[in-house]
C-alpha positions in Angstrom: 0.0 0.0 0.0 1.7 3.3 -0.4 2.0 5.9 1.4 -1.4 8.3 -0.2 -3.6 5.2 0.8 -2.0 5.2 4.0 -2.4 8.5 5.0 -6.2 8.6 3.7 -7.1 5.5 5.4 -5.9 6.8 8.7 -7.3 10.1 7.9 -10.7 8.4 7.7 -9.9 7.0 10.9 -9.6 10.1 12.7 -12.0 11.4 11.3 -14.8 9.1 13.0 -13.5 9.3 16.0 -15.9 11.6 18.1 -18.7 10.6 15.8 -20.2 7.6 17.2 -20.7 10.0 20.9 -22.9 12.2 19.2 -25.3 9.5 18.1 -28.7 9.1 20.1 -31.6 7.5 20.2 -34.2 10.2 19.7 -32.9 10.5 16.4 -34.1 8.5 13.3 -30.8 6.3 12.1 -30.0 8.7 8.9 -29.9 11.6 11.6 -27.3 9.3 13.6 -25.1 8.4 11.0 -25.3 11.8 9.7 -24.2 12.8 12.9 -21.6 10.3 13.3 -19.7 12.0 9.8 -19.9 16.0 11.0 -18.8 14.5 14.5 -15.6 12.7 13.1 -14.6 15.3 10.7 -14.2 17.5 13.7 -12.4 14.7 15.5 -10.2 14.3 12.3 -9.4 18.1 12.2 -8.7 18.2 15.9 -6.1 14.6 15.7 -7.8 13.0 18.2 -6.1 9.8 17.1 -6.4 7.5 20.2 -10.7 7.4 20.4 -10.3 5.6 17.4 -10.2 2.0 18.7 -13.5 2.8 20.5 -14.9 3.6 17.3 -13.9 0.2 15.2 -15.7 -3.1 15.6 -13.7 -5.5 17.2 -14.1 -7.5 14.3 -13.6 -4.8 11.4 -11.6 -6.5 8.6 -11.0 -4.3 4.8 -9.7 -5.6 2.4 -5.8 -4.5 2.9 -6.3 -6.7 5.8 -6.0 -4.1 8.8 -7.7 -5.1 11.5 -8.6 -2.5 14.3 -5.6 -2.1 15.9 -3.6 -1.7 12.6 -6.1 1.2 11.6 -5.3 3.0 14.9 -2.0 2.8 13.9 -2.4 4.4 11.1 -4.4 7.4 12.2 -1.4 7.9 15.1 1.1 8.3 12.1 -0.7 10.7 10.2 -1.5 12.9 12.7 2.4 12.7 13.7 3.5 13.9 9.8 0.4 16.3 9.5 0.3 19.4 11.4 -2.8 21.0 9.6 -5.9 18.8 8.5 -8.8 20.0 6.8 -12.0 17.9 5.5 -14.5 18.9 3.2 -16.9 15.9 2.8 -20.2 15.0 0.2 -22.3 12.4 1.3 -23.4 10.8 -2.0 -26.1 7.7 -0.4 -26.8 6.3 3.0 -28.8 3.3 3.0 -29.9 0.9 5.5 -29.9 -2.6 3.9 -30.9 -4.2 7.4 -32.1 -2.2 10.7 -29.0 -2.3 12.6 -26.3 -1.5 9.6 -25.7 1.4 7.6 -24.1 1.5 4.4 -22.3 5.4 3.6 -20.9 6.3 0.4 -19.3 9.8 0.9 -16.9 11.9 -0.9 -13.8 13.4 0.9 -11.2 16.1 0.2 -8.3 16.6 2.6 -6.3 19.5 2.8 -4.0 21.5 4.9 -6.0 24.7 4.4 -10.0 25.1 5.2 -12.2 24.4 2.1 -15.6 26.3 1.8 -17.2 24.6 -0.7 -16.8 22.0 -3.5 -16.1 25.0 -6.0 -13.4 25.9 -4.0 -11.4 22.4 -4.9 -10.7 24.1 -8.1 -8.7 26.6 -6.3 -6.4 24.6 -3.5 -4.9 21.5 -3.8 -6.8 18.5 -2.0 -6.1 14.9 -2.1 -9.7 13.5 -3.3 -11.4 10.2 -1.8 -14.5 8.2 -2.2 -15.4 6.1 0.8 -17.5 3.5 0.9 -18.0 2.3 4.7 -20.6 -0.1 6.5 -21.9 0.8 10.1 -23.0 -1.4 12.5 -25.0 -0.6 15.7 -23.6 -1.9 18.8 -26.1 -0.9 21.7 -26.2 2.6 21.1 -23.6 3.0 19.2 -22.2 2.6 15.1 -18.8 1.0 14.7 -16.8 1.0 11.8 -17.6 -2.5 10.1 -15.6 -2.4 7.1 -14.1 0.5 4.8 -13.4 0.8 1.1 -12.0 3.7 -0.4 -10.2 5.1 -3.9 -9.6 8.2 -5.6 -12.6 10.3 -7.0 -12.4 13.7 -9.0 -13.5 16.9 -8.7 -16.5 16.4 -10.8 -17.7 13.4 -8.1 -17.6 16.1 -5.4 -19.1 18.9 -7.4 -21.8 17.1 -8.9 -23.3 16.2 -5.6 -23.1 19.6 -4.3 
């Protein structure tokens, strides 16, 4: 895996971190996992690294093979080589395909200087992501179940603004 992928995956990390807090039960479960994303961009901004194992299944698995502890790794070491860290994420499509999972396909840029909008990508330079992630609801909590994510473009981001 090189080093982009490793920096995004533990960006994504990070990024969930404070989410899953936030979530309650007076709120319908699109509110909750809506929640869960503007909660963990925060955390991600603010590199709040080490609430990321709370936030992971136990039994998380991707693809790459990372299991929750490897992905806590990960955050730690991008927050160590990134002093500035901005988000600016497009949720494209939650959907629930049983009560107590969620899949989330959003849209992510990252970048060392705040991003306004999706019109302003044209103007800075971002690394762009597409994540595909299943939630799961553990009590009253959503844990990260599984990630998958690649590059997008700009015109993913812009055309679901």
């Amino acid at each position: 895996m090189n080093r982009s992928a490793f920096l995004l995956l533990a960006t994504f990390l990070v990024f969930i971190s404070v989410a899953l807090s936030a979530c309650s039960d007076k709120e319908s479960p699109e509110d909750q996992v809506r929640q869960f994303i503007a909660s963990a961009v925060t955390a991600a901004e603010s590199r709040e690294a080490l609430a990321i194992r709370q936030l992971v299944s136990e039994h998380y698995k991707d693809d790459g093979h990372r299991d929750r502890r490897a992905l806590t790794t990960l955050a730690m070491g991008y927050f160590l080589r990134h002093k500035n860290i901005h988000l600016f994420t497009q949720i494209s499509e939650i959907k629930f395909p049983v009560p107590e999972q969620a899949s989330v396909q959003l849209y992510i840029a990252m970048a060392g200087s705040p991003v306004k909008g999706a019109q302003a990508l044209l103007d800075i330079r971002a690394d762009l992501y597409q994540f595909d992630l299943t939630l799961a609801r553990d009590g009253d909590d959503w844990l990260l179940q599984k990630l998958y994510w690649q590059r997008a473009s700009i015109e993913d981001i812009v055309a679901g603004e």
